[in-house]
LUMVEX-556466 format. One line per 4 residues: number of its first residue (from 1); for each residue y, z, x of C-alpha. Coordinates in steps of 0.001 Angstrom, whole numbers, plus 500000, padded with zeros to 6 digits. Each point is the difference from the previous one (the first is absolute). Layout:
NUM	Y Z X ~ ...
This chain:
1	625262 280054 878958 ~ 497543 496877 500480 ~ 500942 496533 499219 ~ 496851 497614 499133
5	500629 496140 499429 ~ 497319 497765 499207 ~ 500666 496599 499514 ~ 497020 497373 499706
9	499662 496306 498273 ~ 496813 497884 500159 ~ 499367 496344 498982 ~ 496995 499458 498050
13	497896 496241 499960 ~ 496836 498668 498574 ~ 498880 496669 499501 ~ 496842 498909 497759
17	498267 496238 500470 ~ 501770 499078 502593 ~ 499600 496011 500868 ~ 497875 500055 496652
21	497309 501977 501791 ~ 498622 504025 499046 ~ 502236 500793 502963 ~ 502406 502951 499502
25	502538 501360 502159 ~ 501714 503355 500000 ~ 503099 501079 502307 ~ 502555 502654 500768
29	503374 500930 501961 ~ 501769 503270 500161 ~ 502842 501731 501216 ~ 500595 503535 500171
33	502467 502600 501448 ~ 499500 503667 500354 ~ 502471 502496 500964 ~ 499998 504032 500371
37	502909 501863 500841 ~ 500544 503425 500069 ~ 503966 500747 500966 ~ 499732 503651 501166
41	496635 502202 499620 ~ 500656 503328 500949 ~ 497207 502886 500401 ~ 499919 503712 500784
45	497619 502308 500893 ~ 500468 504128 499024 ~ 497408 502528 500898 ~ 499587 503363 501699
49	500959 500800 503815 ~ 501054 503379 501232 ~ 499484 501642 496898 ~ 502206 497595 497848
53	499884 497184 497851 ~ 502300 497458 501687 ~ 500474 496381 501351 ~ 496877 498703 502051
57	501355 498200 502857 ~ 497165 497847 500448 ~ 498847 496240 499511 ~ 501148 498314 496634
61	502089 502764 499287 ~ 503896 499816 499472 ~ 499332 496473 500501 ~ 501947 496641 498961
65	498070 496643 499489 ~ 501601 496464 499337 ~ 498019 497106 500011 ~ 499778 496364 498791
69	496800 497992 499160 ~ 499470 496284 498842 ~ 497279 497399 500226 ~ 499845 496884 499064
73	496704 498002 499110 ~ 499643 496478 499243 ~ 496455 497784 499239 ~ 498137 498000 497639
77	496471 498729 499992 ~ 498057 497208 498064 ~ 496466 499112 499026 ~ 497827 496812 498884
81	497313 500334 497607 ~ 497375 497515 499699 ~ 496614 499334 498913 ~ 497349 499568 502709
85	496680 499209 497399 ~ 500317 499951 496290 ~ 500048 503713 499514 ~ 501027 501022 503396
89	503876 500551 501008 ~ 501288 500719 503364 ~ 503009 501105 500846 ~ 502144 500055 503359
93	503520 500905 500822 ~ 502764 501621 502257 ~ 502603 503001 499941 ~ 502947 501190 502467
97	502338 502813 499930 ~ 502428 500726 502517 ~ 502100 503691 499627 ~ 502635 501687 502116
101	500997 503220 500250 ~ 503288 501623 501569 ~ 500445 503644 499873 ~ 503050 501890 501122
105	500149 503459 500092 ~ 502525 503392 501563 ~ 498998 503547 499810 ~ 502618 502726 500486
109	499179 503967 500167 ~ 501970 502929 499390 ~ 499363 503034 502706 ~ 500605 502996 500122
113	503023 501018 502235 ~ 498819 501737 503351 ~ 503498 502131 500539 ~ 499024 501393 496695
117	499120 503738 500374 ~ 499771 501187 496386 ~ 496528 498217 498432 ~ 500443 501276 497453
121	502239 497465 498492 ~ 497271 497463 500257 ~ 498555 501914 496729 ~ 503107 497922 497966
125	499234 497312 497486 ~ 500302 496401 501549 ~ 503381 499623 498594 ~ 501290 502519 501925
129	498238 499171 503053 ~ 500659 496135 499925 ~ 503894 499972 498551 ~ 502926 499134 501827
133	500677 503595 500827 ~ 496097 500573 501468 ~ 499803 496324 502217 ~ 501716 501419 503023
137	499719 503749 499589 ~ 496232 500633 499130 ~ 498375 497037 499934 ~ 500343 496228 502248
141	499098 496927 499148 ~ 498322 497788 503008 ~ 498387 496549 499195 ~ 495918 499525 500746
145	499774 496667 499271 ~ 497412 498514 502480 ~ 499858 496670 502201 ~ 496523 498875 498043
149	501011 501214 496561 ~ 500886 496562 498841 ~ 497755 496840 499462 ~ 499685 496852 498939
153	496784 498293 499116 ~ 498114 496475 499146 ~ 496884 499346 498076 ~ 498291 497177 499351
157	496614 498467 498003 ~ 498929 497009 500037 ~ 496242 499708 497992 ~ 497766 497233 498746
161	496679 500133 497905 ~ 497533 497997 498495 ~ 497757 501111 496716 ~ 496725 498805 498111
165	499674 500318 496401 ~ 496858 499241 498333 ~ 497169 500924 497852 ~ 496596 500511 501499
169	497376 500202 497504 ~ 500242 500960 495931 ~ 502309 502925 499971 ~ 500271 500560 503709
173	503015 498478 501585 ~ 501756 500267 503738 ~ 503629 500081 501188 ~ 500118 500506 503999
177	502413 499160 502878 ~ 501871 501498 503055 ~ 503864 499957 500548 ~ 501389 499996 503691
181	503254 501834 500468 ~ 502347 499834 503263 ~ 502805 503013 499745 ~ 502091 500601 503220
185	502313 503225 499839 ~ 502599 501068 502433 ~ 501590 503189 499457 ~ 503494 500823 502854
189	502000 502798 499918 ~ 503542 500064 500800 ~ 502738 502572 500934 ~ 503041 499863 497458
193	502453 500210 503013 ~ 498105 497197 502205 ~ 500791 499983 503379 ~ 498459 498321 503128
197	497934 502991 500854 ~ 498612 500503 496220 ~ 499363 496713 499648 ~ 497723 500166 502939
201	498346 503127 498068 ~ 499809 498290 497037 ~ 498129 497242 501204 ~ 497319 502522 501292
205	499745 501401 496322 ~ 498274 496694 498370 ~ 497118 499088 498282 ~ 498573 496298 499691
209	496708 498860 498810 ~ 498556 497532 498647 ~ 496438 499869 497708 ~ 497614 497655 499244
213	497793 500904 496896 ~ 497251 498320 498361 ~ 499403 501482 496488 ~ 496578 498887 497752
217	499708 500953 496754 ~ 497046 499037 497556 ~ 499263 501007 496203 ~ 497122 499667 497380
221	500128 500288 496344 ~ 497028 499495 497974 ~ 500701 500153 495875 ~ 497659 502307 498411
225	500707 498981 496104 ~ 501959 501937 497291 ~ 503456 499300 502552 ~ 498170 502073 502638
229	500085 499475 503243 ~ 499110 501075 503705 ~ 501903 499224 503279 ~ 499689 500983 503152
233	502379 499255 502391 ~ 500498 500069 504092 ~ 503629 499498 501774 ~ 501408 500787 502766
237	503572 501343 500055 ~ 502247 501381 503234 ~ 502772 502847 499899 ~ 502676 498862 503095
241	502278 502733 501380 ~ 503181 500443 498000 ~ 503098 499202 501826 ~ 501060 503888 500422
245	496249 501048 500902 ~ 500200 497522 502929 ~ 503766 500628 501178 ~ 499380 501443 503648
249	502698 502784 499505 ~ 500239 503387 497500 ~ 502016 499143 497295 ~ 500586 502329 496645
253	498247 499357 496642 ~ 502011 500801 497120 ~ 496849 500866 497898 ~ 497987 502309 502321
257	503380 501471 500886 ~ 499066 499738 504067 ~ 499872 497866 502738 ~ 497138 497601 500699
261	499067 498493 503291 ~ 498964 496295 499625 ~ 497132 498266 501959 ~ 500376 496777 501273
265	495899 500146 501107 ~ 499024 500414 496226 ~ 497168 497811 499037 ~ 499778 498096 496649
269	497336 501492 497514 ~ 496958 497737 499101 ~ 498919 500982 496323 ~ 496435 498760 499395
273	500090 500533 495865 ~ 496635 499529 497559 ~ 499510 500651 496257 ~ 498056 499713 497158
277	501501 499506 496327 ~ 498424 499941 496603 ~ 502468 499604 497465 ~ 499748 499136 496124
281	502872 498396 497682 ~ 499153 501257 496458 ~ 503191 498682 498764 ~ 503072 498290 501092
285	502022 502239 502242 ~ 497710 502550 499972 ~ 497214 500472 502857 ~ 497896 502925 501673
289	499040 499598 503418 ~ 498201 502115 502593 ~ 500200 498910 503625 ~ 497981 501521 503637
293	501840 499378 503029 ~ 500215 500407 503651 ~ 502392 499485 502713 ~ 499643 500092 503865
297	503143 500382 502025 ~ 500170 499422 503623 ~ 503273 501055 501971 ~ 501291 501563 497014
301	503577 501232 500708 ~ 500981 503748 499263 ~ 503355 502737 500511 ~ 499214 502791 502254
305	502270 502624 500779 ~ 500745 500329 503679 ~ 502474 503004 499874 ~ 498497 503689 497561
309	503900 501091 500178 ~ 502050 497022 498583 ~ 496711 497850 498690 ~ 501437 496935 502020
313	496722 497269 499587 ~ 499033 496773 501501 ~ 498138 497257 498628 ~ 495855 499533 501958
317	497020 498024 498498 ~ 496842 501995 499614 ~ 497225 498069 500754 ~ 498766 499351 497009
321	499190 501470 495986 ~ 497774 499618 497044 ~ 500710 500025 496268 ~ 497676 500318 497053
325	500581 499814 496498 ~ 499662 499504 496383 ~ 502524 498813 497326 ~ 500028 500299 496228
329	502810 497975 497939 ~ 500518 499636 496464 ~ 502072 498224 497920 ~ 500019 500317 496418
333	502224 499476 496559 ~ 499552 503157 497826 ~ 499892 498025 496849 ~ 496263 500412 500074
337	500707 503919 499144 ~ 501987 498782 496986 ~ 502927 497295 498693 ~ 502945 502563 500350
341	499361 499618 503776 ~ 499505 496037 500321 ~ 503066 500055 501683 ~ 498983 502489 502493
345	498045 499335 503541 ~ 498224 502309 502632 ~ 499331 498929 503374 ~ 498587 501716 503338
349	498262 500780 502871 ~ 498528 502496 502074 ~ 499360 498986 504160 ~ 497211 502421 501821
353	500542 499360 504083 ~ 498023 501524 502730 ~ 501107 499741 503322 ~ 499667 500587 503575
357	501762 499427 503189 ~ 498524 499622 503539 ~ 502993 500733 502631 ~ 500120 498663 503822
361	498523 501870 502847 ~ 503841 501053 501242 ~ 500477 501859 496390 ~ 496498 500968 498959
365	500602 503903 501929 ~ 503182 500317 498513 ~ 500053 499835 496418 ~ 496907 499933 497532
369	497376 497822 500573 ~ 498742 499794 496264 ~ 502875 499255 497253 ~ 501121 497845 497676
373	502020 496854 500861 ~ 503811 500213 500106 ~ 501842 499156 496847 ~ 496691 499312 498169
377	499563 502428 496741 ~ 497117 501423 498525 ~ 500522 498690 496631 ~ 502183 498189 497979
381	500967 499962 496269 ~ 502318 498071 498373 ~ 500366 500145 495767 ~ 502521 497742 497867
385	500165 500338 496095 ~ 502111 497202 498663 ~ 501577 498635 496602 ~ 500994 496886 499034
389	502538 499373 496922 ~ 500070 496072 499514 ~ 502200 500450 497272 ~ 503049 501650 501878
393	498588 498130 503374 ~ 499798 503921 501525 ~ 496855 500858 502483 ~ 500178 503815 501057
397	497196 501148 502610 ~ 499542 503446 501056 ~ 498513 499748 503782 ~ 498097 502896 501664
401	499024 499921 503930 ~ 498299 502944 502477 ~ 499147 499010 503444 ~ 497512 502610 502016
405	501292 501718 502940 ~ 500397 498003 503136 ~ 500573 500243 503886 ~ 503832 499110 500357
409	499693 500723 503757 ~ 497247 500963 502185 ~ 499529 503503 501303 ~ 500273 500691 503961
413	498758 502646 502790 ~ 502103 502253 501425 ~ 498587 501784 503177 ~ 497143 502020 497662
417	501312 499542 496793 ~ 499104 496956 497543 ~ 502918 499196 497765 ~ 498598 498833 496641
421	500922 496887 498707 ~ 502359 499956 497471 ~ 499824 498834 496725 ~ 501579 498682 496911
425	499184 501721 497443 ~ 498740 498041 496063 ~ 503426 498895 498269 ~ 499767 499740 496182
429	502219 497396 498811 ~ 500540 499302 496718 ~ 502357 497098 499339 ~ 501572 498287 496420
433	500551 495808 500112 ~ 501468 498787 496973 ~ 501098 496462 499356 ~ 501705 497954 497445
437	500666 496258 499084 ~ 503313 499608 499227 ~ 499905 495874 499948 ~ 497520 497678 501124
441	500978 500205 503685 ~ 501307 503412 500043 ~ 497929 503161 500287 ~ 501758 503424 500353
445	497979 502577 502527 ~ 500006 503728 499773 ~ 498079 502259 502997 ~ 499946 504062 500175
449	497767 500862 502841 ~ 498640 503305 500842 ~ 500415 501918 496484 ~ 497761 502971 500987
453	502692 501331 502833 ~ 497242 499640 502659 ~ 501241 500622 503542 ~ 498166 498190 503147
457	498459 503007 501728 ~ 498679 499117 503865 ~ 497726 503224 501407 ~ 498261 500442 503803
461	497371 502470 498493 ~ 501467 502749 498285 ~ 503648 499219 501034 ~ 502333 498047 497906
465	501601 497949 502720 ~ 502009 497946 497493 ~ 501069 499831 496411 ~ 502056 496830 498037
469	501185 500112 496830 ~ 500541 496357 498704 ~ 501444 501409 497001 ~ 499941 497915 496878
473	501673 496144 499997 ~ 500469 497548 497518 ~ 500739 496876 500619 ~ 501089 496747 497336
477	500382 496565 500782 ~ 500342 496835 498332 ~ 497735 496625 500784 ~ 499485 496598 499688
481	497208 497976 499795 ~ 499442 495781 498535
């Protein structure tokens, strides 16, 4: 059983002519809370030793999990437009966000009783071997929780920018600019049963950094005629360490089902990202577009498994990656094929990547040299047919998605023998959205995700290391809106 709470609220601004000028103004505030807690998790492990199928005594296994999670994240921004020449704009503002973390956690395992000389009981269902009558007799329960397996953490961004908006010459026009960004992170663990002596340990087991980035971005358009047009765009973007991925102590992920050892020495990745975009609007809301682009990473930040038996991983940076790719997207109303379908719409797109990693000198004998980058699939395809009913205020959109395999965690040597990375393999989703208008400010929501049954399959060549089935949810909610 998992508990999720969201809870979020944002206050909205803008202000047009202000002082009777072509200034405008735009500002926002939030508040949010977040909270994950999951009361009593409890895996177990069976599998053959000695000739029978029976209780693994082993890590994760016969094991009892609580834990508590909740952040809280609070910010707001603003920006002034204003014009600079007649047909030039610029732009500058500011943005902070501040977020804390606390996470409290206690594991508990279930072993097997050493005084016990007949193993063979240990071939029992769990509710034989973990009821009143087993606890004591067969089995013992002994508590693992750890001095570092608690944290608390503290994030925060404070960024600026300034942007240039103007035309250039005919149909060629210019938007360019850079945003600075200052984000300090400190991540502490903490024992739940603090004493003088853990506190000293936890101290040891911190991360705190602090990053100064400068970000440039700058973007052409030039307006071919017949609503066609041609951008090309340069930015770049960063990707900072996650919390967990810097915590400097193993903690366990509930969706790779194993631990993970943070690394307080990760780097932040710099994303250097170019494309090119021709795109024509042949009528309103519809629009084909094809679009070439690359990205360079440097430090990119990837999972590698440190331990073949359990598949415990730690977070590294590779030195640095390439992508390449291509991108087709359509979106079209299928009333051109005939009036019975004016109410009917087609949209999609199809994403070609090719990529490549280059790993530091430390790694480069011990896994593959040549492969693609972690998490980054080889294609992507994503297909939404959709209906629209103004008379009954209904809108029903059948959503299909397939992501390419990927690396979910990096492979590793052992003595002679090269683990292979392992994979996730392509999930088909097919999903059904439906809404309906019941007043003016009330829309009814209905979601069924995953209607084709597909299971999240994760392989390390030919080896199916792990299998989900998400099964099929549906979900209906009620909203709001002015």
């Amino acid at each position: 059983f998992i508990a999720r709470t969201l809870w979020f609220n944002q206050l909205l601004g803008e202000h047009r002519n202000l002082f009777d000028s072509r200034l405008k103004l735009k500002w926002t505030g939030f508040a949010a809370l977040g909270r994950r807690d999951e009361p009593d998790r409890r895996s177990v492990i069976y599998g053959p030793q000695g000739g029978q199928f029976r209780w693994l005594e082993k890590a994760n296994s016969g094991e009892r999990f609580y834990s508590e999670l909740e952040q809280v994240d609070l910010g707001g921004g603003a920006d002034l437009r204003f014009p600079v020449w007649p047909e030039g704009w610029g732009t500058v503002g500011g943005y902070l966000h501040t977020s804390g973390r606390e996470f409290l956690n206690r594991r508990f395992r279930l072993l097997q009783d050493p005084g016990n000389t007949d193993q063979t009981v240990y071939q029992e269902p769990v509710q034989e071997l973990f009821s009143h009558q087993g606890i004591g007799t067969i089995t013992r329960m002994r508590e693992f929780t750890r001095a570092d397996d608690n944290y608390d953490s503290r994030q925060n961004l404070y960024a600026g920018f300034a942007l240039l908006q103007s035309p250039i010459a005919g149909p060629l026009s210019f938007a360019g600019g850079a945003r600075i960004e200052v984000f300090s992170q400190r991540v502490q663990s903490r024992s739940p049963f603090p004493d003088e002596q853990e506190q000293e340990q936890s101290a040891e087991n911190r991360s705190d950094r602090t990053d100064l980035d400068l970000l440039p971005g700058i973007a052409l358009k030039c307006a071919l005629g017949g609503n066609m047009f041609l951008r090309s765009a340069y930015g770049m973007t960063l990707g900072r360490p996650q919390i967990r991925e810097l915590a400097p102590y193993q903690y366990y992920d509930f969706l790779r089902d194993r631990n993970v050892q943070g690394n307080p020495d990760l780097k932040s990745t710099n994303i250097h990202n170019a494309d090119l975009r021709w795109e024509w609007f042949f009528a309103e809301a519809e629009v084909v577009a094809l679009t070439v682009f690359a990205k360079q990473f440097l430090n990119p930040i990837e999972l590698q498994i440190l331990n073949p038996d359990n598949y415990d991983a730690q977070f590294i940076n590779a030195r640095s990656a390439r992508n390449l790719g291509a991108e087709f997207e359509l979106r079209i109303g299928l009333g051109h094929l005939g009036p019975a379908l004016d109410n009917f719409g087609f949209g999609g797109n199809l994403a070609l990547i090719w990529s490549t990693v280059k790993l530091p000198e430390e790694l480069s004998g011990a896994v593959k040299s040549e492969r693609r980058l972690f998490g980054q699939s080889p294609y992507v395809l994503n297909l939404t047919v959709r209906h629209e009913h103004p008379a009954t205020r209904t809108e029903v959109a059948l959503v299909y998605n397939v992501v390419g395999p990927r690396i979910s965690d990096v492979g590793t040597r052992v003595g002679e023998s090269l683990l292979p990375d392992i994979e996730e393999q392509p999930f088909h989703s097919l999903n059904l959205v439906a809404s309906w208008k019941i007043r003016d400010h009330f829309k009814l929501k209905l979601k069924a995700k995953n209607l084709l049954l597909e299971t999240n399959d994760y392989r390390q060549g030919d080896f199916l290391v792990q299998s989900v089935d998400p099964g099929v949810s549906l979900a209906i909610g009620i909203g709001y809106s002015e």
